[in-house]
C-alpha positions in Angstrom: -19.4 88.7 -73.1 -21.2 86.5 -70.0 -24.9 86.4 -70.1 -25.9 88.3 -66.9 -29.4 86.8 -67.5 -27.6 83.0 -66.9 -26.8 81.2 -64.1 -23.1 81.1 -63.2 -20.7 78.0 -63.1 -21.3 76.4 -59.9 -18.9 76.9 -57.7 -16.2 73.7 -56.8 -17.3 72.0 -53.1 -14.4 72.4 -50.7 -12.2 69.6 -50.5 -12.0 67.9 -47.2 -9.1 68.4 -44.4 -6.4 65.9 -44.9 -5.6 63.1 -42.6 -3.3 63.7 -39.1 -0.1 62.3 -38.7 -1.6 60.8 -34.6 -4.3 59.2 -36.3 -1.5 57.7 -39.4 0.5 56.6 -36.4 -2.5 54.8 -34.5 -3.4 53.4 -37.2 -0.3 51.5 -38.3 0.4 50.7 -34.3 -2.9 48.6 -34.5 -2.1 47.2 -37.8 1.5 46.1 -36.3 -0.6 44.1 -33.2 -3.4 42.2 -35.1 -3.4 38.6 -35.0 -4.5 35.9 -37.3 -8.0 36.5 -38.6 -10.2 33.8 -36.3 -12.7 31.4 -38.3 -16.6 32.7 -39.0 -19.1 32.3 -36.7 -22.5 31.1 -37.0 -25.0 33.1 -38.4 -27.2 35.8 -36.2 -30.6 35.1 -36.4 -33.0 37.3 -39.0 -33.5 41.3 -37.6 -35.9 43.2 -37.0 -38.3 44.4 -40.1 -37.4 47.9 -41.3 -39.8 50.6 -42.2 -42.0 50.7 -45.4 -40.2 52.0 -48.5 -41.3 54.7 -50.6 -44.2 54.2 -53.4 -43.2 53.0 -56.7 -43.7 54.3 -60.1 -47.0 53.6 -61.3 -47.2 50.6 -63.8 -47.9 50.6 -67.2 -51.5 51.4 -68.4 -53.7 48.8 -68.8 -54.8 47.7 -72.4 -58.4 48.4 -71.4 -59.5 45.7 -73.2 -57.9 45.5 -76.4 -58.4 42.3 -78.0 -55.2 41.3 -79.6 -56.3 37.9 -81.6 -56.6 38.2 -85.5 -59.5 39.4 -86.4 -62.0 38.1 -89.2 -61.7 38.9 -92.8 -64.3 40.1 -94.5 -64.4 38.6 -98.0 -65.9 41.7 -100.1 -64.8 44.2 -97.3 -62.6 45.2 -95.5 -61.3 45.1 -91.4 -59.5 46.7 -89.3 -58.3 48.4 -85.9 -58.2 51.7 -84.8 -55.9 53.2 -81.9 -54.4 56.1 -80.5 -51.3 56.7 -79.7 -51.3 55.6 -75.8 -52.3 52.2 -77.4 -55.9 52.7 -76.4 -59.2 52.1 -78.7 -61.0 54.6 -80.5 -64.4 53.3 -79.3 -68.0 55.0 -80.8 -65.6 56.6 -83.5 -66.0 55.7 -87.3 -64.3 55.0 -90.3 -65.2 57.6 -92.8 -64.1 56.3 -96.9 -64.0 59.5 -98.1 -64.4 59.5 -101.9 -61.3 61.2 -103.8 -64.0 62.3 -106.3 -65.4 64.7 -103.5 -62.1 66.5 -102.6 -61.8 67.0 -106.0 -64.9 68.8 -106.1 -64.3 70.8 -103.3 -61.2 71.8 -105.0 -63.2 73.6 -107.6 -64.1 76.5 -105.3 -61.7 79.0 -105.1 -60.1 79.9 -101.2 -60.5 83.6 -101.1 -57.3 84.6 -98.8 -58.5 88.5 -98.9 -61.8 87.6 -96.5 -62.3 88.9 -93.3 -61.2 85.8 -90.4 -65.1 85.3 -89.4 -65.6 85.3 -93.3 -62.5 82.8 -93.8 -63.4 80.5 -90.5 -67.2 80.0 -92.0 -65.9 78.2 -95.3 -67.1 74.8 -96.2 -64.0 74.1 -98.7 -60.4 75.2 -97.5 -59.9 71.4 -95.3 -60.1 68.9 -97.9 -61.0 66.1 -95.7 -62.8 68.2 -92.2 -65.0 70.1 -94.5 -66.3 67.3 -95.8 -66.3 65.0 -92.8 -68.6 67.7 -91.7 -71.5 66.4 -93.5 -69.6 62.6 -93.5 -73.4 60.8 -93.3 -73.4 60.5 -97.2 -70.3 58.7 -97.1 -69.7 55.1 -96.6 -68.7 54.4 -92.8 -68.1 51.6 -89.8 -68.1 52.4 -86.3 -65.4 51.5 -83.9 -66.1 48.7 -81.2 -64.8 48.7 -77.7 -61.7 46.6 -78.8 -61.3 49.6 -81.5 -62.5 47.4 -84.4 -64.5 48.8 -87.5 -65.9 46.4 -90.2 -67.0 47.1 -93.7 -68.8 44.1 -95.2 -68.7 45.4 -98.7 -66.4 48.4 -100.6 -67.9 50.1 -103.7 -65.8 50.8 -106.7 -63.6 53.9 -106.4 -60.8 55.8 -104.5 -60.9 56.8 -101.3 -58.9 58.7 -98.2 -59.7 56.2 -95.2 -59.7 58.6 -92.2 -60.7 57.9 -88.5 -63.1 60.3 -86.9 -63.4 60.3 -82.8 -66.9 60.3 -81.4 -68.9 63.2 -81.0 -67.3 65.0 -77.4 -64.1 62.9 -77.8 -61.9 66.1 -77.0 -58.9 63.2 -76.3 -58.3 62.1 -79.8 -57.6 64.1 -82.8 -58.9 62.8 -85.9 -56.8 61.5 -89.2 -54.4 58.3 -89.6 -51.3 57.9 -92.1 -54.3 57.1 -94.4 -56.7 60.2 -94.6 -53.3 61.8 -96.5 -53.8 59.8 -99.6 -56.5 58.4 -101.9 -56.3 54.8 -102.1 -58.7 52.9 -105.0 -60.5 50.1 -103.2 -60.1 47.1 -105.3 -56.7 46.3 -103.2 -57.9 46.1 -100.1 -60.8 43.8 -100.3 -60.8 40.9 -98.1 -57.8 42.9 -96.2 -57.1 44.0 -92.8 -56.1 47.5 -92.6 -54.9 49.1 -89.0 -55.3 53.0 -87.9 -53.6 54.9 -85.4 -54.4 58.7 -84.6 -52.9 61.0 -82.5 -54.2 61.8 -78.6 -54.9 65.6 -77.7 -53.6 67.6 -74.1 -56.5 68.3 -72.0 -57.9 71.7 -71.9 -56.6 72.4 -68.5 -52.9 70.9 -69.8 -49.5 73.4 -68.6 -46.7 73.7 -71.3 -43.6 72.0 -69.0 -41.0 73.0 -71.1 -38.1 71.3 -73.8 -36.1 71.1 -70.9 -38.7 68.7 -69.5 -39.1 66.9 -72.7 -35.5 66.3 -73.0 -35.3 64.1 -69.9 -37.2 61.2 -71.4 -36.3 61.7 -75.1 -32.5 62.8 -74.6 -30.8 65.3 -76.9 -32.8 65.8 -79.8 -32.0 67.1 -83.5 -34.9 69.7 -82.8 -31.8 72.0 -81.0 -30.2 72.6 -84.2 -33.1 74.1 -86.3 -33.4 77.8 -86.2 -36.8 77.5 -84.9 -35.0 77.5 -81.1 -32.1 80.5 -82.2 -34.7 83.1 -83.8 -34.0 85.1 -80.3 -30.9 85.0 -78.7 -29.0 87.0 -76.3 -26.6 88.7 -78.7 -23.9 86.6 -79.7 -24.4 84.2 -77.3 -26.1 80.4 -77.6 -28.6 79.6 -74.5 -28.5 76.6 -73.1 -31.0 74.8 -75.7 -29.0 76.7 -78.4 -26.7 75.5 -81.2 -25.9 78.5 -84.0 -23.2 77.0 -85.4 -24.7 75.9 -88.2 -25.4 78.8 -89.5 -21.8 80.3 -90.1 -23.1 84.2 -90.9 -25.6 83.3 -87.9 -23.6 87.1 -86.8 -22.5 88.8 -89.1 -24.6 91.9 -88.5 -22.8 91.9 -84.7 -19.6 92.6 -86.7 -21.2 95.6 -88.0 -21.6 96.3 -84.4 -17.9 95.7 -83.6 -16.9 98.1 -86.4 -19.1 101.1 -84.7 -20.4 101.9 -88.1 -23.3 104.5 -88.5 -26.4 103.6 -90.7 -27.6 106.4 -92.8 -31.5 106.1 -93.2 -31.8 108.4 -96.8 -34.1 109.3 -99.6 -37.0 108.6 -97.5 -40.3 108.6 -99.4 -43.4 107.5 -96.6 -45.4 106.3 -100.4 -42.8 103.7 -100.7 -41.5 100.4 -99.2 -39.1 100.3 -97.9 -39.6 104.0 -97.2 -35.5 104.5 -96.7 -32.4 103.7 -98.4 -30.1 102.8 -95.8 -26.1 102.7 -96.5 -23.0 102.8 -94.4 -21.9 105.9 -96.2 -23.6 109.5 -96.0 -24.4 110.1 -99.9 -23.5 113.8 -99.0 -26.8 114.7 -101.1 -29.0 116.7 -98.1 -31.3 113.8 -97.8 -30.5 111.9 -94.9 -33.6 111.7 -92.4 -32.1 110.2 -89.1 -28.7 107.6 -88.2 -28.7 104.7 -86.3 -25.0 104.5 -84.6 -24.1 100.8 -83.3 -21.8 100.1 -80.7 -20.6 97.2 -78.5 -19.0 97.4 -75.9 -18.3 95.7 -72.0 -21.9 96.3 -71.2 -23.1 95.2 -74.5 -24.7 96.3 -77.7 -26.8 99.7 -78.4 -28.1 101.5 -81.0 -28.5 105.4 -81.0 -31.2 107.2 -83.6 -30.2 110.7 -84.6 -32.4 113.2 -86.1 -30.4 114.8 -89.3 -33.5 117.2 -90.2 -33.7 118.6 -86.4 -32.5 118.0 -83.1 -32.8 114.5 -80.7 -31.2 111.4 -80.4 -32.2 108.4 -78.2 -29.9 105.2 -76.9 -31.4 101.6 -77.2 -29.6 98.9 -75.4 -30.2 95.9 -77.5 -31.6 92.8 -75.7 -32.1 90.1 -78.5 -30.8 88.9 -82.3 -34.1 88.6 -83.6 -33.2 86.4 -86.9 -30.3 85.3 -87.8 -30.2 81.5 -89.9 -32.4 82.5 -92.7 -30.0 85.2 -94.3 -31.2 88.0 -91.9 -31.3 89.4 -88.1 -33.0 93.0 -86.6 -32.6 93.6 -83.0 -35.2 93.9 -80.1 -34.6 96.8 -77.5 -36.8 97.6 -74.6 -39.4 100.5 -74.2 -40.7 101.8 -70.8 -44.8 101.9 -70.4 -46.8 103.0 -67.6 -46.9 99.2 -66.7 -43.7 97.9 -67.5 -40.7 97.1 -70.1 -42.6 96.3 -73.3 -40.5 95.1 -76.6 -39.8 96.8 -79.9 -37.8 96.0 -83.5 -35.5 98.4 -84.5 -36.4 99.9 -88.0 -33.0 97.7 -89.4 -32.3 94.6 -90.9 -29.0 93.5 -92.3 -28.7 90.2 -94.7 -24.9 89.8 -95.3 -25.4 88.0 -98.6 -26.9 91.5 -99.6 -24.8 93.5 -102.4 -23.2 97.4 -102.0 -24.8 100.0 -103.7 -27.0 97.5 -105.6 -29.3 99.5 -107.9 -31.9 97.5 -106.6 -33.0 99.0 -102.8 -34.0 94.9 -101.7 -31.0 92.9 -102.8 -28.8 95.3 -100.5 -27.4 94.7 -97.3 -29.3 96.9 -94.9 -33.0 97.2 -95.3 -35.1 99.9 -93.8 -38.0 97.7 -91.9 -40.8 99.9 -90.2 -38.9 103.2 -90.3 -42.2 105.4 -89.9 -42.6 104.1 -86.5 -39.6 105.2 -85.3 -39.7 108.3 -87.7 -42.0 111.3 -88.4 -40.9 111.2 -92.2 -43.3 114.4 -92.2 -42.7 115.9 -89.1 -39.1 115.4 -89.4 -38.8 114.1 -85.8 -37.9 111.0 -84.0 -40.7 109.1 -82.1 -41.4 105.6 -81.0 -43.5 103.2 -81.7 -47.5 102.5 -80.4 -48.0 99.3 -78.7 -49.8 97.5 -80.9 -46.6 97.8 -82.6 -44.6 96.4 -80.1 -42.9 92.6 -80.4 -45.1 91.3 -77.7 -48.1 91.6 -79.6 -46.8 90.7 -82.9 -44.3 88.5 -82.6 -44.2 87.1 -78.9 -47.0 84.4 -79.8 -45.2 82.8 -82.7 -41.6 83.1 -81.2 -42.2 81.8 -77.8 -43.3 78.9 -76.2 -46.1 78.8 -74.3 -47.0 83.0 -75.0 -49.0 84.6 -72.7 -50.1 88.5 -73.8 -51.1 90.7 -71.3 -51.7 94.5 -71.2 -53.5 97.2 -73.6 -52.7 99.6 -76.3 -53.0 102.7 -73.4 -50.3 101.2 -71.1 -48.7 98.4 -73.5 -48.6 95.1 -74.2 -46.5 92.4 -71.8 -45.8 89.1 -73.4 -44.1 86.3 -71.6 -42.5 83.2 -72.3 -42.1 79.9 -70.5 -40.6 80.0 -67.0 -37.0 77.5 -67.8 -33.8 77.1 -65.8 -32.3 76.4 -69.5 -34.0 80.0 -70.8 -32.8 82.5 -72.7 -33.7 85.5 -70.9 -35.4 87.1 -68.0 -37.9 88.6 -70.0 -41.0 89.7 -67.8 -38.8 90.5 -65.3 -39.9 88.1 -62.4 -36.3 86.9 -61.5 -37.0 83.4 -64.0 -35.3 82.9 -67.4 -37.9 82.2 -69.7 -37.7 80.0 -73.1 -38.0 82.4 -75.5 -38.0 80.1 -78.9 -40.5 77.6 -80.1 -40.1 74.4 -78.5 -41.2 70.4 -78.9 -44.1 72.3 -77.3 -45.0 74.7 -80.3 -45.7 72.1 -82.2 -46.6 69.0 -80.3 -49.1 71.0 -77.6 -48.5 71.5 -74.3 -47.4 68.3 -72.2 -48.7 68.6 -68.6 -50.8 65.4 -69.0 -48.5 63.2 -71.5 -46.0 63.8 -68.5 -47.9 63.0 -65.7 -48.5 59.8 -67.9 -45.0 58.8 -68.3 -45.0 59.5 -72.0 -46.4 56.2 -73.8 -48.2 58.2 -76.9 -50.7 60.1 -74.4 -52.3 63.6 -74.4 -49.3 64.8 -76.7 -50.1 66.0 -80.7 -48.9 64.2 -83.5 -48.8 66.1 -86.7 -48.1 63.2 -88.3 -51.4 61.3 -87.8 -54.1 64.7 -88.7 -55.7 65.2 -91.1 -54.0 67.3 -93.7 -55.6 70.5 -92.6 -54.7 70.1 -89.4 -51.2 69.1 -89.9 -50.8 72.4 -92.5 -52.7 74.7 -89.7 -49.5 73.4 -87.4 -46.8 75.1 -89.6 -49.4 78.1 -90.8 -50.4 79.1 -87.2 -46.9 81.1 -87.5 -46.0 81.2 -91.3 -48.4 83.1 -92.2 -48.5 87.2 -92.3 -50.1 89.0 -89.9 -49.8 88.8 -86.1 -50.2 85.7 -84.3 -53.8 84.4 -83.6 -53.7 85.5 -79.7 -56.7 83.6 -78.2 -58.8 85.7 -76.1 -57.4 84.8 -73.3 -54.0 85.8 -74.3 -52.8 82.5 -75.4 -51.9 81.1 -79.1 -54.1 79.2 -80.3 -52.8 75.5 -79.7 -51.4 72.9 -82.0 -53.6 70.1 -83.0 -56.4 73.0 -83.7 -58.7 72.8 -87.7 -57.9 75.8 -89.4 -61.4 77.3 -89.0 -59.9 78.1 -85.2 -56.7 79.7 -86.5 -59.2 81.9 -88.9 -61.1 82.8 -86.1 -59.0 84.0 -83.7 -56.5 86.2 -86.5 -57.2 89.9 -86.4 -56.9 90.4 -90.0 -57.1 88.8 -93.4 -54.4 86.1 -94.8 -52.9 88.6 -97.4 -53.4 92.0 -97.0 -52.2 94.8 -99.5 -48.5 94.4 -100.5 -48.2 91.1 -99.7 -48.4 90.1 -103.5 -47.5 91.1 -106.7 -50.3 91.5 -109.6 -50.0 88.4 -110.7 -50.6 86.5 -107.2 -47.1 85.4 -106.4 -45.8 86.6 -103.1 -44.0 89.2 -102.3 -43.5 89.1 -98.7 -42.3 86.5 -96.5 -44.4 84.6 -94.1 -46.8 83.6 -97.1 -46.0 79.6 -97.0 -48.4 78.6 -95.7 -51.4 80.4 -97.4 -50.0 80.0 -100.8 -49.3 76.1 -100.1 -53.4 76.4 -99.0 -54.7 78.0 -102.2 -52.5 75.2 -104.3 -53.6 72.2 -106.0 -50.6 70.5 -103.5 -53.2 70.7 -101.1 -56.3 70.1 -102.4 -56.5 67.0 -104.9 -58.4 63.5 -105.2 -54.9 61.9 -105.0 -52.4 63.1 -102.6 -53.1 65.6 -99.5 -49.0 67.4 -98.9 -48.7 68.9 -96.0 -45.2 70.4 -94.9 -43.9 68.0 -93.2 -43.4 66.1 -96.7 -40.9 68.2 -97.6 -39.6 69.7 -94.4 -38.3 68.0 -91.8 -39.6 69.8 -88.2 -37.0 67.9 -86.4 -34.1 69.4 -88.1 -31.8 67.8 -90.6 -28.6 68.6 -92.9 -30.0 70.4 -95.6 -31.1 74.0 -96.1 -34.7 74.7 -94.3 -34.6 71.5 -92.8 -35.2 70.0 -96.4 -35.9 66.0 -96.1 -33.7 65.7 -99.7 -31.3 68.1 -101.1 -32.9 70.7 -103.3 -30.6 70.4 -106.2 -32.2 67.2 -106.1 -35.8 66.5 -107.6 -36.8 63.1 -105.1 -39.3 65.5 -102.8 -40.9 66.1 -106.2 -40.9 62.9 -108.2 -41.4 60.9 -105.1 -44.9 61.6 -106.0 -45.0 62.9 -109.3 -43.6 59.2 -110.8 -44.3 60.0 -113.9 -41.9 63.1 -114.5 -39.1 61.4 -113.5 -37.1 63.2 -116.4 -38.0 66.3 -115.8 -36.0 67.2 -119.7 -38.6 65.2 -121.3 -41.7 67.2 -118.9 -39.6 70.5 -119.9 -39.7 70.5 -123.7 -43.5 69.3 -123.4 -43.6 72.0 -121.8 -42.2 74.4 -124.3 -40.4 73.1 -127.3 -38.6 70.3 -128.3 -34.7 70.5 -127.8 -35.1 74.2 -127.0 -33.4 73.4 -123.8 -30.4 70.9 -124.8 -27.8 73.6 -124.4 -28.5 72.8 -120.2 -27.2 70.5 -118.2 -29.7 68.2 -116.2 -28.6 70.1 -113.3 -30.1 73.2 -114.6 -33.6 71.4 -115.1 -34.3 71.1 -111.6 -38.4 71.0 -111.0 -38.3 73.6 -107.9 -36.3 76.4 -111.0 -39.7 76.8 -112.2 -42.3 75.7 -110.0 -41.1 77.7 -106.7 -39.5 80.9 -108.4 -38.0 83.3 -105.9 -40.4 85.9 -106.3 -40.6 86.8 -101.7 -37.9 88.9 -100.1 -37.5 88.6 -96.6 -33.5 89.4 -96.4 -31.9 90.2 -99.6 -32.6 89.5 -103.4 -29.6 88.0 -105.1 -28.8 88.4 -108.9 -30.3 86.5 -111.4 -29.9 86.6 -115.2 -27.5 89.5 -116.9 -29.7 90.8 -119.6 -27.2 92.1 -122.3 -29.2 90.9 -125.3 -29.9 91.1 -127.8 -26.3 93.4 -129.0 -26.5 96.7 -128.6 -29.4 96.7 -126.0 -29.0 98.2 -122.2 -27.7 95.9 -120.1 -30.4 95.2 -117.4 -29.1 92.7 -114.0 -32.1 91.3 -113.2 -33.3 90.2 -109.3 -34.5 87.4 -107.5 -36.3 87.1 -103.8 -34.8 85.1 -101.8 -37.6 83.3 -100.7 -39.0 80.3 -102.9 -43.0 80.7 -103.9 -45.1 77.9 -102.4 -47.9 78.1 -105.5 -45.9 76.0 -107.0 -46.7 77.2 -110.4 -44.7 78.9 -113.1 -43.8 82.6 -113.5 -43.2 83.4 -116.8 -42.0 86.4 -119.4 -45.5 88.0 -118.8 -45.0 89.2 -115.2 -41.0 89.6 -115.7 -41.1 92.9 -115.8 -42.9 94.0 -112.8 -41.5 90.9 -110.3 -39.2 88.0 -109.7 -39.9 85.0 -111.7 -38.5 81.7 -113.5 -37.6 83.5 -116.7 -35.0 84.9 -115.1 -32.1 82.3 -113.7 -28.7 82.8 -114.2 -28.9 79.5 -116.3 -31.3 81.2 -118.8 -29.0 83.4 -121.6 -31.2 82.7 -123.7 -34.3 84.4 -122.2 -32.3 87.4 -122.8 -33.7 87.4 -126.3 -37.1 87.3 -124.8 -37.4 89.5 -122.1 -37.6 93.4 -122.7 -34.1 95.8 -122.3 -36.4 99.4 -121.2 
C-alpha cells in the first residue's frame, strides 16, 4: 500500500509540439540557396562590461595563527599540539596527565544505580577521567599556547591518560583526545612529540537541520542501514532514509496481520509480568480477559480490543512498526486529547523467533507488554491509557531526532519530530513529514553552525575524541531504562553532554524494581548502558571502553553493528592480549581438561562473560536437562539480550534466571544443575 503521508512521483513535463511541415519546407528552400561560406572578418572591438556577478562561497577559514614549523623537543619531557577539529588551537586549555593509579582508586567506590537522579548527578566517581579532572590541580599539567602548543619539561615515573581540557567558559570545545581512553606509562614518550585533537561543540542556540541535510556533503552513508533509522516505520513500508532489508523478519508480525488472526490476552494475573498469556488460540478454559483482532486491509492496518468478561470493543488504526530488527515490533496507534492526536503502544509484541505453546510465557511469540493500561484486570473493563503513558513522553525523545515535548498529563502530551521532505510521517499534524528515527543528528548534536561553516570539523560532536564518560553518556542517553531525559524545555538532553546532565534531567533512578534479577544481572532490556557503567570495562587504570569499541554507530555487516563477528573473540583479545587462548584462560578457570570434549568454537569469551540473562523479544532454548537418568527433563531458557557486566553467571543463580551454565554446548552441566 502507497504512503498517503509521502509525496507522490512527480509528474512527467509535457513534451513540446512537434515541428511544421512550412517551417521543414523553408528551411530546406534556404538550405538549397546558400552560397559558399565567405572568409572571417576582423575582429569587433571589446563590448561593453556586464553586470557584477553573484558573491562567491566564502573561503576557507583562516589558520588563525597556527604555527606549523617543528616544534622543540624537550629532552626529559614531553611536547606537543593540541587542536580541534575545525583545525583551530585549543588556546588557555591544558594538558592534564592523569595518573592511572587514581582511576583506579576511584574505581573502588561502588556506582549505586538505585539513587535518586539529583543523588546520581552529585557523584564524584561514575566519569573516570571528568570526576577527577574536577579537582585536576593535583595533577601534573601544561597549558596550551596561542599556536595550541603545551610543554612539559619533565614526566615523573608512572602511567598516565593524557587528556586535553578547554579553558574555563570554552563552551566550543569538548574535552578528551584518542588519548584520555587509555593509560600510557611515561617512560616512552620522553623527549617525544605527541599531538591532540578534540572534538568542537554546536552553539547553544544551534537548529537540528536534518540527515537529509547531512547527506548533501557526506553522500549516502552506511548510517541508513542500522536499525537505529527503521525503529518507526510506516507499516510495511521503507521511508525515504529507510533500508529494512536487512533485516529479513523485519515484518513478520504484519503477516499476522494479513492472516486476520485474533490474539487471546488469558490467565491474566495484575501480580505478574507479563500479566497475560497471549496465544492465537482461545484455550477454551473461561479465562480470557479481552482480544485484540488484526486486520489489513486497502486503508491499512487496525487492531480491535474486545472485552470477553463484559461488553466494549474499540478500533485502533495503526500508524507505525515500532521495532522490528532486533527480533521484535509493537504498533503505535493514535489517541484523541482535548488538545490534539497524542501516541500510544498497543499492549502486543510479537518476536517471530518466539516458540508455540512454550512452557515458558517469555520465549513465546506474542508477549503481553503493558496490558493494565489498556485493561481493568480488576474491573473487568477496557480503558486507555493516561498520558504520561503515552509514546510521546516516553519514547518520542529517544526515537526522534531533534524531539520536542509539549503538552501536560490533563490534556496530553504532543511530541514532534524534525520537519524533513525525506520524513517518515506527518506526525504533529502541521502538513510537514517529520524524521521520526535517530539521525547523524542523535548522535553528533545538532548541525546548524557546522553547516553554516561548510563542514571542516566545526561545531559538530565527535564521540570519538571525549572523554570516555562522555562518549558512554552518547549511547546511554537512550539505552538506558526509563523515559528519556526531557530537558525542561522539552528537548533531550544533547549529545556531547557529562553524564552528571543526563542524571539530572532523568525522572527516575537507573534501575528500578524488576529490572534485575537477585543476583544483579539484568532482566530487562535497555540496561546496556548502566551495566557497561558499573563494570570494571569502564572504570580501570589501563583501558577506558566505551561502545563504540565494540559497536560500530555507523552500521556494518554483522549483528548489532558488531566491529568483528561474535563467534569471533578479536573485540575481546584485542585488549585482553594475554588470553589469546581462551581454552588455556578456561580450565584456569575451572579445571584442567574438564572442557576438552569442546570444540574451540564453543569456548568463545562472550559464552560466559555476556550470558543472555535480558529479554526484550523472546528467550530461545538453551541446554536440555535430561540428567542425570531417570531425572525430569527440564528445557532450560535464555534471554535474548547479552549482559553488559561482563561477568560470569554461574550454577548458583541457575535456578531462578538465565545464565552461562546453561548453553546448549554444556551436557555436561546437566549433572550439575538441579532437575525440581
Amino acid at each position: 500500500m502507497g504512503n498517503p503521508n509521502q509525496p507522490s512521483e512527480m509528474p512527467r513535463r509535457p513534451t513540446g509540439r512537434g515541428i511544421s511541415p512550412l517551417f521543414s519546407l523553408l528551411a530546406a528552400l534556404a538550405l538549397a540557396c546558400e552560397g559558399p561560406v565567405g572568409p572571417p572578418g576582423d575582429p569587433g572591438g571589446p563590448g561593453e562590461a556586464g553586470p557584477p556577478g553573484p558573491p562567491g562561497p566564502p573561503g576557507p577559514l583562516a589558520d588563525a595563527g597556527v604555527d606549523d614549523a617543528p616544534i622543540p623537543l624537550e629532552p626529559t619531557g614531553l611536547v606537543g599540539q593540541v587542536l580541534d577539529t575545525a583545525g583551530q588551537p585549543l588556546v588557555g586549555g591544558r594538558v592534564v596527565l592523569i595518573p592511572a593509579t587514581a582511576v583506579t582508586a576511584l574505581a573502588t567506590t561502588a556506582i549505586d544505580a538505585t539513587a535518586a537522579p539529583a543523588t546520581a548527578a552529585s557523584s564524584a566517581v561514575d566519569e573516570p577521567i571528568e570526576d577527577l579532572l574536577d579537582g585536576s590541580d593535583a595533577f601534573e599539567s601544561a597549558t596550551i599556547d596561542a599556536a595550541g602548543v603545551y610543554r612539559f619539561t619533565t614526566l615523573s615515573d608512572g602511567s598516565f591518560f593524557v587528556v586535553a581540557a578547554p579553558a574555563a567558559g570554552d563552551t566550543t570545545r569538548l574535552p578528551g583526545g584518542a588519548h584520555a581512553r587509555f593509560a600510557q606509562p611515561t617512560a616512552p614518550l620522553v623527549g617525544t612529540r605527541l599531538d591532540l585533537e578534540v572534538s568542537t561543540a554546536p552553539s547553544a542556540t544551534a537548529r537540528y537541520v536534518g540527515t537529509d541535510a547531512c547527506l548533501g556533503c557526506h553522500g549516502t552513508h552506511s548510517a541508513l542501514a542500522t536499525a537505529h533509522l527503521v525503529g518507526l516505520r510506516v507499516p510495511g513500508q521503507d521511508g525515504y532514509l529507510q533500508d529494512a532489508s536487512r533485516w529479513p523478519r523485519f515484518d513478520a508480525m504484519l503477516e499476522r496481520f494479513d492472516a486476520g488472526v485474533t490474539l487471546y490476552f488469558h490467565g491474566c494475573d495484575p501480580s505478574r509480568d507479563p500479566v497475560c498469556q497471549v496465544s492465537e488460540t482461545d484455550p477454551g478454559d473461561g479465562s480470557v480477559s479481552f482480544e485484540a483482532a488484526l486486520e489489513s486491509g486497502p486503508t491499512g492496518y487496525a487492531v480491535t480490543l474486545r472485552n470477553r468478561r463484559g461488553v466494549g470493543e474499540t478500533r485502533y488504526p495503526v500508524e507505525l512498526t515500532y521495532g522490528g530488527a532486533l527480533g521484535r515490533q509493537q504498533v503505535v496507534v493514535p489517541l484523541a486529547r482535548p488538545n490534539g492526536t497524542e501516541r500510544h503502544v498497543l499492549p502486543i509484541q510479537y518476536a517471530p523467533t518466539g516458540t508455540v505453546g512454550a512452557i515458558d510465557v517469555l520465549a513465546r511469540p506474542w508477549r503481553d507488554v503493558g496490558s493494565t493500561s489498556w485493561y481493568d484486570h480488576v474491573a473487568g473493563t477496557l480503558r486507555e491509557p493516561t498520558p504520561t503513558e503515552s509514546f510521546d513522553r516516553a519514547c518520542a525523545g529517544c526515537h526522534f531526532t531533534g524531539a520536542e515535548l509539549a503538552g501536560d498529563a490533563t490534556n496530553g502530551f504532543h511530541a514532534s519530530g524534525l520537519a524533513s521532505p525525506w520524513g517518515e510521517l506527518d506526525y504533529d499534524g502541521d502538513g510537514r513529514l517529520e524524521q521520526l528515527n535517530v539521525g547523524c543528528e542523535g548522535c553528533h548534536g545538532p548541525g546548524s553552525d557546522h553547516l553554516d561553516a561548510r563542514g571542516r570539523g566545526v561545531a559538530i560532536v565527535q564521540p570519538a575524541l571525549l572523554t570516555p564518560g562522555r562518549a558512554t553518556t552518547v549511547c546511554g542517553r537512550c539505552h538506558a531504562r526509563g523515559e528519556p531525559a526531557w530537558t525542561a524545555d522539552g528537548t533531550i538532553v544533547l549529545a556531547g553532554v557529562r553524564r552528571e546532565a543526563l542524571l539530572a534531567a532523568r525522572s527516575a533512578p537507573e534501575i528500578g524494581p524488576g529490572d534485575r534479577f537477585a543476583s544483579g544481572d539484568a532482566a530487562q532490556h535497555r540496561t546496556q548502558y548502566v551495566d557497561h557503567v558499573q563494570s570494571t570495562m569502564y572504570r580501570n587504570g589501563s583501558i577506558l571502553v566505551t561502545c563504540s569499541d565494540c559497536h560500530r554507530a555507523h552500521g556494518g555487516a554483522e549483528d548489532h553493528d558488531l566491529a568483528a563477528p561474535a563467534q569471533e573473540d578479536v573485540l575481546c583479545t584485542g585488549c585482553h592480549t594475554d588470553l589469546l587462548m581462551p581454552r588455556d584462560h578456561v580450565d584456569a578457570r575451572t579445571a584442567a581438561a574438564a572442557h576438552d570434549g569442546l570444540e574451540d568454537s564453543e569456548l568463545r569469551c562472550t559464552f560466559c562473560h555476556m550470558p543472555p540473562t535480558a529479554t526484550g523479544g523472546a528467550r530461545v532454548a538453551g541446554l536440555l536437562d535430561n540428567r542425570p537418568v531417570g531425572a525430569p527433563t527440564v528445557q532450560r531458557w535464555l534471554g535474548d539480550l547479552g549482559s553488559h557486566r561482563w561477568r560470569t553467571a554461574g550454577f548458583d543463580v541457575a535456578e531462578a534466571q538465565p545464565s552461562s551454565v546453561e548453553r546448549t554446548c554444556a551436557p555436561c552441566h546437566a549433572l550439575v544443575l538441579p532437575n525440581p
